[in-house]
C-alpha positions as semicolon CSV with decimal commas, in nm:
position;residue;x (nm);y (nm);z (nm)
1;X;0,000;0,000;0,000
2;X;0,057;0,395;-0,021
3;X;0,051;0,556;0,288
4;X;-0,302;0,793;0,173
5;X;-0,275;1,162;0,198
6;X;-0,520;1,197;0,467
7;X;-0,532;1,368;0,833
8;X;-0,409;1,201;1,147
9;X;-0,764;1,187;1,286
10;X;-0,874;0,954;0,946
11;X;-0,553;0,724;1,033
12;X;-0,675;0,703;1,386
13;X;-0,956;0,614;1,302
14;X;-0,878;0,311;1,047
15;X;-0,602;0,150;1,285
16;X;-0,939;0,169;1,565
17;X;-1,142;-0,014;1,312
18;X;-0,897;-0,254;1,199
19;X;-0,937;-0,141;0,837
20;X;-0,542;-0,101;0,859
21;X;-0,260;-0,197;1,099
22;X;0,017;-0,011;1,176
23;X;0,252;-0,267;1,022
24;X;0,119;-0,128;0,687
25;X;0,138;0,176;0,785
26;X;0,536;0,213;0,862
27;X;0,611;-0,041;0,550
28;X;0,437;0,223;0,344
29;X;0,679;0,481;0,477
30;X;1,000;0,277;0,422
31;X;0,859;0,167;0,078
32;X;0,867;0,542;-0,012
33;X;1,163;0,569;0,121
34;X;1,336;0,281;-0,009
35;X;1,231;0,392;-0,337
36;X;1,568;0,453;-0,587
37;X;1,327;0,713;-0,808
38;X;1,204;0,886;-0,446
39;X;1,364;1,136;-0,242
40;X;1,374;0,895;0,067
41;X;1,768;0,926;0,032
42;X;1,763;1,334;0,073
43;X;1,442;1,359;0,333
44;X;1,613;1,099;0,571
45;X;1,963;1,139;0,715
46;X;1,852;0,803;0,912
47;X;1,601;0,559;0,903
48;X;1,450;0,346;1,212
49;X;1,338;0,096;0,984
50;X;1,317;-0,216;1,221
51;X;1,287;-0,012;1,569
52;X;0,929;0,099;1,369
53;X;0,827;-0,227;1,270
54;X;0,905;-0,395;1,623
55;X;0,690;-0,050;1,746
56;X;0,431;-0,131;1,521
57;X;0,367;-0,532;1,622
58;X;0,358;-0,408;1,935
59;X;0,085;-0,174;1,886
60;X;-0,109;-0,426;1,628
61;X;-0,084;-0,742;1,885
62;X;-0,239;-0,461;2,191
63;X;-0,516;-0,428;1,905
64;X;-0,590;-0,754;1,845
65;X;-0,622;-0,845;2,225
66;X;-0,890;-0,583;2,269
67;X;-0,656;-0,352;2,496
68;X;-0,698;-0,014;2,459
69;X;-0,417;0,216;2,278
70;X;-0,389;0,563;2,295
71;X;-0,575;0,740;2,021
72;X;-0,316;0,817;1,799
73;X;-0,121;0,452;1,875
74;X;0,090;0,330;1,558
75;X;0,112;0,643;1,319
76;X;0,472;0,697;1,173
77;X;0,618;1,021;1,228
78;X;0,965;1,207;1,083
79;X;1,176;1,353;1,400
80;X;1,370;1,688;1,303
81;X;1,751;1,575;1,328
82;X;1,779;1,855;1,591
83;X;1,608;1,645;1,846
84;X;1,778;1,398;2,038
85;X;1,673;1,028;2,004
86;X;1,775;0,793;2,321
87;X;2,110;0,604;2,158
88;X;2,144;0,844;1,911
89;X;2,368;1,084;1,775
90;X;2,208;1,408;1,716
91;X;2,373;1,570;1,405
92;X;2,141;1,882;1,327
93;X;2,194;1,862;0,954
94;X;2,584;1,850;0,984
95;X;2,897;1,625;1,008
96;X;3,072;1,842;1,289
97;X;2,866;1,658;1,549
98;X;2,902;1,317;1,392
99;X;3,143;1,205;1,612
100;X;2,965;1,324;1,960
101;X;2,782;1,119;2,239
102;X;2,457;0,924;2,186
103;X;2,161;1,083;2,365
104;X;2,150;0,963;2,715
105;X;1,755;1,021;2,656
106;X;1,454;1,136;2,396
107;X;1,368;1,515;2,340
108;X;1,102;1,616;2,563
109;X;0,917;1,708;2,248
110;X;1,042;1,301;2,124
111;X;0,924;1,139;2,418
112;X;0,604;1,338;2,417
113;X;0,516;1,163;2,058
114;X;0,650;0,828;2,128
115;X;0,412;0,880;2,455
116;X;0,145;0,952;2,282
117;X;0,242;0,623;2,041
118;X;0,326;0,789;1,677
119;X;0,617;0,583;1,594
120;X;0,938;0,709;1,479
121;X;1,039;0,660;1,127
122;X;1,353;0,826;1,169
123;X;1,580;1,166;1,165
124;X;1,464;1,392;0,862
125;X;1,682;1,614;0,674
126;X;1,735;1,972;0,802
127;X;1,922;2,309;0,687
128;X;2,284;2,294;0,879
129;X;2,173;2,400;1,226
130;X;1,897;2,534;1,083
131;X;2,027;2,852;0,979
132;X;1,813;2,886;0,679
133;X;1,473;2,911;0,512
134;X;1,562;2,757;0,243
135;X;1,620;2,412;0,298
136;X;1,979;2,333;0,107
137;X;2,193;2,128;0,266
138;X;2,530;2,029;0,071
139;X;2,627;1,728;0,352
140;X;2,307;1,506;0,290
141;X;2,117;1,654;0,025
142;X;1,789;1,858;-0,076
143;X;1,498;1,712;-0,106
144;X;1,328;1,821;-0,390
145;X;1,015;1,978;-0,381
146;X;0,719;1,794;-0,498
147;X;0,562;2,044;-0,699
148;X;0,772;2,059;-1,051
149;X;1,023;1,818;-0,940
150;X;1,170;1,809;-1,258
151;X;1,267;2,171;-1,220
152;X;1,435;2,124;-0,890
153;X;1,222;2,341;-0,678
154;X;1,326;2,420;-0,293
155;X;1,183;2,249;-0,038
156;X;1,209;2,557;0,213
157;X;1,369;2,503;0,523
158;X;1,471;2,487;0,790
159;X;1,243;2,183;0,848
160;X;1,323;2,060;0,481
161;X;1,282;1,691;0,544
162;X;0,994;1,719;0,781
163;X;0,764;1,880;0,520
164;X;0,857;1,617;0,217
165;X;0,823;1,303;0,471
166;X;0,471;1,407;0,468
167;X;0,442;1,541;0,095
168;X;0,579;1,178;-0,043
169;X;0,455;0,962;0,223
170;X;0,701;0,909;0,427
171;X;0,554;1,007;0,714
172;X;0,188;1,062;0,834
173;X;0,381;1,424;1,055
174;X;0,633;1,576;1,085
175;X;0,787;1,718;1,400
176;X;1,022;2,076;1,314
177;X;1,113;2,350;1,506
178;X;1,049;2,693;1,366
179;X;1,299;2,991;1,495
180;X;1,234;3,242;1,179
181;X;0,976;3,054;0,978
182;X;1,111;2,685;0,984
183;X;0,778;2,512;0,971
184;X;0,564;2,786;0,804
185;X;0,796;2,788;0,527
186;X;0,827;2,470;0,411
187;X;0,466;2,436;0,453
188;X;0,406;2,689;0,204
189;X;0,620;2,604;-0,017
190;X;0,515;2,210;-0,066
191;X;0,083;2,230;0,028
192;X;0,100;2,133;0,379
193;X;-0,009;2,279;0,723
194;X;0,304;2,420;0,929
195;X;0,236;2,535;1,270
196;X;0,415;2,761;1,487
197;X;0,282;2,811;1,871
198;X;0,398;3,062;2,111
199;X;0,752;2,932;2,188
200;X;0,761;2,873;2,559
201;X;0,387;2,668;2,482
202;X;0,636;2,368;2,423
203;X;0,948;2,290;2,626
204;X;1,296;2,258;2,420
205;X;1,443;2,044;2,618
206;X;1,684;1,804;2,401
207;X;1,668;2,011;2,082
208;X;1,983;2,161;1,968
209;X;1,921;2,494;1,981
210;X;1,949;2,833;1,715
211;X;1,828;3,080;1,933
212;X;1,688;3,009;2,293
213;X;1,457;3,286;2,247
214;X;1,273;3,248;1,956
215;X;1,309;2,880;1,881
216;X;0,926;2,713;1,842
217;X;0,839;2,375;1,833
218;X;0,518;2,254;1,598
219;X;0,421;1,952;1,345
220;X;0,384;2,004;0,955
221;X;0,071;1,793;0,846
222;X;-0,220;1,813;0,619
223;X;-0,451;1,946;0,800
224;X;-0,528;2,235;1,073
225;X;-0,630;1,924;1,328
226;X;-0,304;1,745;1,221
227;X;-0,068;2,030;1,365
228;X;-0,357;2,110;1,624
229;X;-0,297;1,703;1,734
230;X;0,074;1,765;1,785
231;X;0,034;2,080;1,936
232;X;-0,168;2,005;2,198
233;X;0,045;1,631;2,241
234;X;0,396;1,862;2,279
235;X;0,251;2,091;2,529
236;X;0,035;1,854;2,744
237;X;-0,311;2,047;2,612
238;X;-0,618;1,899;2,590
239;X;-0,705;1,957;2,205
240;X;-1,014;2,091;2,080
241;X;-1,063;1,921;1,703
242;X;-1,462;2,041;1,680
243;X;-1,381;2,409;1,809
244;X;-1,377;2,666;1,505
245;X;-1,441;3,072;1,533
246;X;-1,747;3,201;1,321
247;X;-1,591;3,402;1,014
248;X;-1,881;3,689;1,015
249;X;-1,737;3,924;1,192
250;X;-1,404;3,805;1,237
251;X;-1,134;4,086;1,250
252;X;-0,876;4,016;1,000
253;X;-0,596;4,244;0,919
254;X;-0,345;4,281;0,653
255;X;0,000;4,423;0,685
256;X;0,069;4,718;0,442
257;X;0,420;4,774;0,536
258;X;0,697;4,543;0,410
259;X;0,484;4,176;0,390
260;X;0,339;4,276;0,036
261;X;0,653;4,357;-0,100
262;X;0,843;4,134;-0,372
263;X;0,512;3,929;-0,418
264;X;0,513;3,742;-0,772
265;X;0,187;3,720;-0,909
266;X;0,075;3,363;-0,875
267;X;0,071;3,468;-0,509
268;X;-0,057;3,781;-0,529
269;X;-0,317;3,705;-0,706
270;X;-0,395;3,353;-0,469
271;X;-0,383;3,575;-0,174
272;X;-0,584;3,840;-0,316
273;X;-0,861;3,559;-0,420
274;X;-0,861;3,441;-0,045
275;X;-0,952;3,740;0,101
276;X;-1,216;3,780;-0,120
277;X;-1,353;3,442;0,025
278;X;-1,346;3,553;0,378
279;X;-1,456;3,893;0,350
280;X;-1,771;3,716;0,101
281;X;-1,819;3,451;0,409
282;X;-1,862;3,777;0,605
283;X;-1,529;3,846;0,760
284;X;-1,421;4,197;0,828
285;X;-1,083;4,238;0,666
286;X;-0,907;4,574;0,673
287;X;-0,607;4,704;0,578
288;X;-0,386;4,820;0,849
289;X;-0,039;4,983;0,854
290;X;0,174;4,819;1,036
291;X;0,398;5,042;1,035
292;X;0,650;4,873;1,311
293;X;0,695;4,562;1,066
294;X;0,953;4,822;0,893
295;X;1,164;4,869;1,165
296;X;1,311;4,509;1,217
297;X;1,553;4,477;0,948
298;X;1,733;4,800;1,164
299;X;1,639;4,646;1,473
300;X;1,831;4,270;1,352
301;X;2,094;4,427;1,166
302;X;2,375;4,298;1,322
303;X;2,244;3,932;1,324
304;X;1,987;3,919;1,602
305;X;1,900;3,642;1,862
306;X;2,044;3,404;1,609
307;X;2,383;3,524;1,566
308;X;2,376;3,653;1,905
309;X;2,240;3,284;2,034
310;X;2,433;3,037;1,792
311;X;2,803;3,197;1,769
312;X;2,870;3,086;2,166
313;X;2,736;2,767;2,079
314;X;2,959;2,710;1,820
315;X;3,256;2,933;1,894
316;X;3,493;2,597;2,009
317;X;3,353;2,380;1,738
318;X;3,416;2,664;1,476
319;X;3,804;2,702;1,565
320;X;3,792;2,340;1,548
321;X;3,600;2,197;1,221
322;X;3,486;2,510;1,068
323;X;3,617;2,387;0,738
324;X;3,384;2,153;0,792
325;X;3,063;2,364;0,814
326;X;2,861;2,464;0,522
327;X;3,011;2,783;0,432
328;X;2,690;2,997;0,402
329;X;2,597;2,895;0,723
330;X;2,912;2,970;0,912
331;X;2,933;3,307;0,786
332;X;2,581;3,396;0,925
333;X;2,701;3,203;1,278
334;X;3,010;3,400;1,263
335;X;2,809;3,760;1,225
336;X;2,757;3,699;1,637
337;X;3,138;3,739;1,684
338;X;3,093;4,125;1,655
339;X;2,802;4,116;1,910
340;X;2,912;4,287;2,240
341;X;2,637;4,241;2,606
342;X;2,585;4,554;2,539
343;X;2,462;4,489;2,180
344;X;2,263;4,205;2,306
345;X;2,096;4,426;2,588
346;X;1,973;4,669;2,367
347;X;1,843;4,389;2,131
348;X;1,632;4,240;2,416
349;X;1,537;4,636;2,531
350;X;1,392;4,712;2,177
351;X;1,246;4,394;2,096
352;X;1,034;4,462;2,442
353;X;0,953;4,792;2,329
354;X;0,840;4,675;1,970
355;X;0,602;4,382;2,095
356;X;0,442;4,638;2,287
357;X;0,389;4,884;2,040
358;X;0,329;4,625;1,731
359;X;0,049;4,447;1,981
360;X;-0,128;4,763;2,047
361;X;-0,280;4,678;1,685
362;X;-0,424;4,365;1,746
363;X;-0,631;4,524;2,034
364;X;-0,851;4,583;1,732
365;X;-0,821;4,253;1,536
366;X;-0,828;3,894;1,585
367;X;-0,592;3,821;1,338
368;X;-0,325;3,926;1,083
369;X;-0,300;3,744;0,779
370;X;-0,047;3,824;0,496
371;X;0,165;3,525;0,226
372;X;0,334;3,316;0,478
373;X;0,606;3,360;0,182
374;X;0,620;3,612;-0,138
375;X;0,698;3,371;-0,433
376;X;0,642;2,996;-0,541
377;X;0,934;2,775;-0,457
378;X;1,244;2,890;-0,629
379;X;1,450;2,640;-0,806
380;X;1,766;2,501;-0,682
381;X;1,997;2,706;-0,983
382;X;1,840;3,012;-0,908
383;X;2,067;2,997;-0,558
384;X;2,383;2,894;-0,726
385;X;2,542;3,211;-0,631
386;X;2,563;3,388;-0,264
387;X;2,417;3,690;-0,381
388;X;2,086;3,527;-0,493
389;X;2,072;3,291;-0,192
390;X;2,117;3,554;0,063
391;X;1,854;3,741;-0,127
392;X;1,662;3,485;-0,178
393;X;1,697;3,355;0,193
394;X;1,621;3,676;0,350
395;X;1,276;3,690;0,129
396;X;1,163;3,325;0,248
397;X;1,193;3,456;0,588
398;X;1,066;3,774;0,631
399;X;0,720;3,724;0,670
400;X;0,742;3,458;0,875
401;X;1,026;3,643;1,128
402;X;0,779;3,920;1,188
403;X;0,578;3,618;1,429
404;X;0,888;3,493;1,591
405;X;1,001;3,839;1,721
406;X;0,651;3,943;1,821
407;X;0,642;3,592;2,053
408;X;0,319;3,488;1,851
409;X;0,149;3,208;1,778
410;X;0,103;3,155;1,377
411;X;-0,009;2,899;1,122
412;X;0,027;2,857;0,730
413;X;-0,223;2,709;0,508
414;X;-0,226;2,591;0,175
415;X;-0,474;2,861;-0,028
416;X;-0,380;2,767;-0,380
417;X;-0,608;2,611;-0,656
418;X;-0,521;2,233;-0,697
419;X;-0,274;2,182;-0,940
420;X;-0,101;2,523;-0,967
421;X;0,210;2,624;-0,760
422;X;0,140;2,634;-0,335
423;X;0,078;2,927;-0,190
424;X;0,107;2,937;0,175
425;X;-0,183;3,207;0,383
426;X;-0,024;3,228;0,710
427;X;-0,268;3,350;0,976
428;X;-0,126;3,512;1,306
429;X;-0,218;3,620;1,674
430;X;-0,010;3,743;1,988
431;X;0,170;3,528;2,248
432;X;-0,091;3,230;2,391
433;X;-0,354;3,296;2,157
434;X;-0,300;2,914;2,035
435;X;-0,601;2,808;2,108
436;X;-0,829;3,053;1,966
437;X;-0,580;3,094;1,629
438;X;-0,627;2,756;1,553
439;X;-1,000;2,741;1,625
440;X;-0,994;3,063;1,321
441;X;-0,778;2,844;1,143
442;X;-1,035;2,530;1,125
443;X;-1,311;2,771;0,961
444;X;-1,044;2,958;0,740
445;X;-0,912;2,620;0,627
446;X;-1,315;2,463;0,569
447;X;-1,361;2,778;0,391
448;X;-1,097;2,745;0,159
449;X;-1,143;2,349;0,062
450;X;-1,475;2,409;0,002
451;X;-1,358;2,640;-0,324
C-alpha cells in the first residue's frame, strides 16, 4: 500500500477499526523511502526501519487483544535531526557533530510523541543548524520539492525533510522547530499545514538549539487538526478538534508595510482571491499599517537572537572543524562574533519595546494574515550564487520572522487552486492565543477546501 494523503484523525480512526494496521502503515513509509526514483535518500539522514516495525507489532498485537491504545497509537512520524533520540547521535543537519555522544535520553518534544504512540520513522533532513529558510543542505542533500520536481524546486527550510516526509509519504507528521519561519515555510512552499505556537507553549528540552529565544516547536501535516494534534500532544493540552471561530465578523488584518513587498503574481493574485472568500463569508478584513513591521531589518541588523544565540554555541567547534561547516551557514554564525552584552541588551530592550507597540494593533483585530512567503518555490539554480541565496533567503523569511520576534502564535495554510504552484496564507495572533488561532484556522481552512 501507499501511505493515503489523509489527516491524522482519518488514520486514527482506520487503525481503531482494523481497516489497517500499523505494520502497513510504517512499511508504506519505508517503501517510499526505499524507493531509488524517491527522495527517501535526501528527506532521511537516518532511518529506524526495524525499531518501527518492532513499534508497530507491538501496537497491532495490543489491538488484536482488545486492549486499549492511545488514540493516535501506531502512526509513523519524521523527527527533526535537531532532536535527540535515546542512543542516538544528534547531528542537526551536519557532520561536525558526527562524532559526539549518543543521547542519554529522547527530546522532551520526542518522548512526548513516542508517549502519545506515533512511531518514529527516523531523523529527517534539516538546513545545517537550521540557519536557513531555504532548505539546502550540501552534507546530505535537498529534497526536492514535490511540486515541478523536474525543475528542482526548494523544499524551504529549515524543516526541509519534515515537510517532504509528509508530501511523499514518508511520514503521516512531521515534527520541526520553527525559529524564523522553519515550519511555516516549508509548509508553504510544498501544500502542507506548518504550525508555529507561542515558543515557551512547548518545552525545548533536548533540541539543539538556534536561538533560545525564539526557537518554536510545531508539526507540519495536512490538515489544521493534524498540527492542532501535535500541538496540543507537545505541550500537554487537551485539544479541541470540533472548536472553530465564526468568520462573520471576524477581524482580520493585513499588513501594508513590508509583507506585500516582492510578491510574484501567482501569489498575489492567490492571496488576493482568499480574502475575497473571507470577506464574502462575512469576515471583516481591513487594511492596516503596520507600520512597526519596517523597523526590524534595523532592529536585527547585526544578526539578532540568532547570531547573538548560535556563535557561543559554536565558537569551540568553529576554531575546530569550521572547514567543515557549510560555508553559508558559518558566515551567518560568525556575524555573532561582533556582538558585544551591550549589543545584546539593547536587542532584548527594543524587541520589548516593539512587541508592545506592534500588539497595540491587534487590540482591534483577531488576526493578521499576509503570504506566509512572497513567491512559489524557487528552483535550486536560481541559488547557485551567494548573492541570490542571501537574497533569496532573506525573502523566504521575512514574513514569517515578523511572528517569531513578536512571541506569537502563527499557522500557514495551503490557499492555492489544486494543481497550480502552493501558496502558503499564514494567519497570526499574539503570544498564547493558540487556542483561539487555531479554532480561526479550522473555519479559514473549511472555507478554503470548500472552493
Amino acid at each position: 500500500m501507499t501511505l493515503p494523503v489523509v489527516s491524522l484523525e482519518h488514520l486514527s480512526a482506520e487503525l481503531e477499526a482494523g481497516r489497517v494496521s500499523s505494520r502497513e502503515l510504517v512499511e508504506a513509509c519505508l517503501a517510499r523511502i526505499a524507493d531509488p526514483a524517491g527522495e527517501g535518500a535526501r528527506v532521511y539522514i537516518r532511518v529506524d526501519a526495524e525499531d518501527a516495525r518492532r513499534a508497530a507489532d507491538e501496537i497491532d498485537e495490543a489491538r488484536a487483544r482488545g486492549e486499549r491504545t492511545r488514540r493516535y497509537a501506531g502512526i509513523p512520524v519524521s523527527i527533526k535531526d535537531l532532536f535527540d533520540i535515546e542512543g542516538q547521535v544528534t547531528t542537526a543537519g551536519s557532520v561536525v557533530l558526527a562524532g559526539s555522544a549518543p543521547a542519554a535520553r529522547d527530546a522532551a518534544a520526542v518522548a512526548r510523541l513516542r508517549e502519545a504512540g506515533f512511531i518514529i520513522i527516523g531523523r529527517s533532513n534539516m538546513t545545517e543548524f537550521a540557519y536557513s529558510g531555504l532548505g539546502l543542505n550540501p552534507h546530505y542533500g535537498t529534497p526536492r520539492n514535490p511540486y515541478d520536481r523536474q525543475a528542482g524546486r526548494i523544499p524551504g527550510g529549515s524543516s526541509s525533510g519534515a515537510a517532504i516526509s509528509v508530501t511523499d509519504g514518508m511520514a503521516a507528521v512531521g515534527l520541526g522547530t520553527d525559529t524564523g519561519g522553519s515550519c511555516r515555510i516549508p509548509a508553504a512552499l510544498t501544500g502542507l499545514t506548518g504550525f508555529k505556537p507561542t515558543a515557551s507553549r512547548v518545552p525545548a528540552t533536548g533540541a539543539f538549539p538556534l536561538s533560545t529565544t525564539l526557537d518554536s516547536i510545531g508539526g507540519i501535516g495536512f490538515t489544521v487538526n493534524c498540527c492542532a494534534i501535535v500541538d496540543a500532544i507537545l505541550s500537554s493540552d487537551p485539544v479541541y478538534l470540533s472548536e472553530r471561530a465564526p468568520l462573520a465578523g471576524l477581524r482580520i488584518g493585513v499588513p501594508q508595510t513590508v509583507v506585500l513587498d516582492g510578491m510574484d503574481r501567482h501569489v498575489a493574485d492567490t492571496f488576493q482571491a482568499a480574502l475575497r472568500r473571507l470577506s464574502q463569508a462575512g469576515a471583516q478584513v481591513a487594511d492596516v499599517p503596520f507600520a512597526e513591521f519596517g523597523e526590524l531589518a534595523d532592529i536585527n541588523a547585526k544578526g539578532g537572537f540568532t547570531a547573538a544565540e548560535s556563535y557561543p554555541l559554536h565558537r569551540a567547534m568553529l576554531a575546530r572543524h569550521g572547514d567543515q561547516y557549510d560555508p553559508r551557514v558559518k558566515v551567518r554564525i560568525e556575524k555573532g562574533a561582533q556582538l558585544t552584552p551591550a549589543d545584546v541588551a539593547e536587542l532584548r530592550a527594543r524587541r520589548t519595546d516593539w512587541i508592545r507597540r506592534t500588539g497595540r494593533h491587534f487590540e482591534e483585530l483577531d488576526l493578521i494574515a499576509c503570504p506566509t512567503v512572497p513567491t512559489i518555490a524557487p528552483t535550486l539554480a536560481e541559488l547557485d550564487d551567494d548573492g541570490a541565496y542571501g537574497r533569496i533567503n532573506l525573502l523566504m523569511l521575512r514574513n514569517p520572522t515578523f511572528i517569531n520576534f513578536l512571541d506569537g502564535c502563527a499557522i500557514s495554510l495551503p490557499c492555492h487552486e489544486p494543481g497550480t504552484a502552493p501558496v502558503g496564507l499564514m494567519l497570526a495572533a499574539t503570544q498564547g492565543q493558540d487556542r483561539r488561532l487555531l479554532a480561526m484556522a479550522r473555519s479559514v481552512e473549511a472555507l478554503l477546501a470548500a472552493r
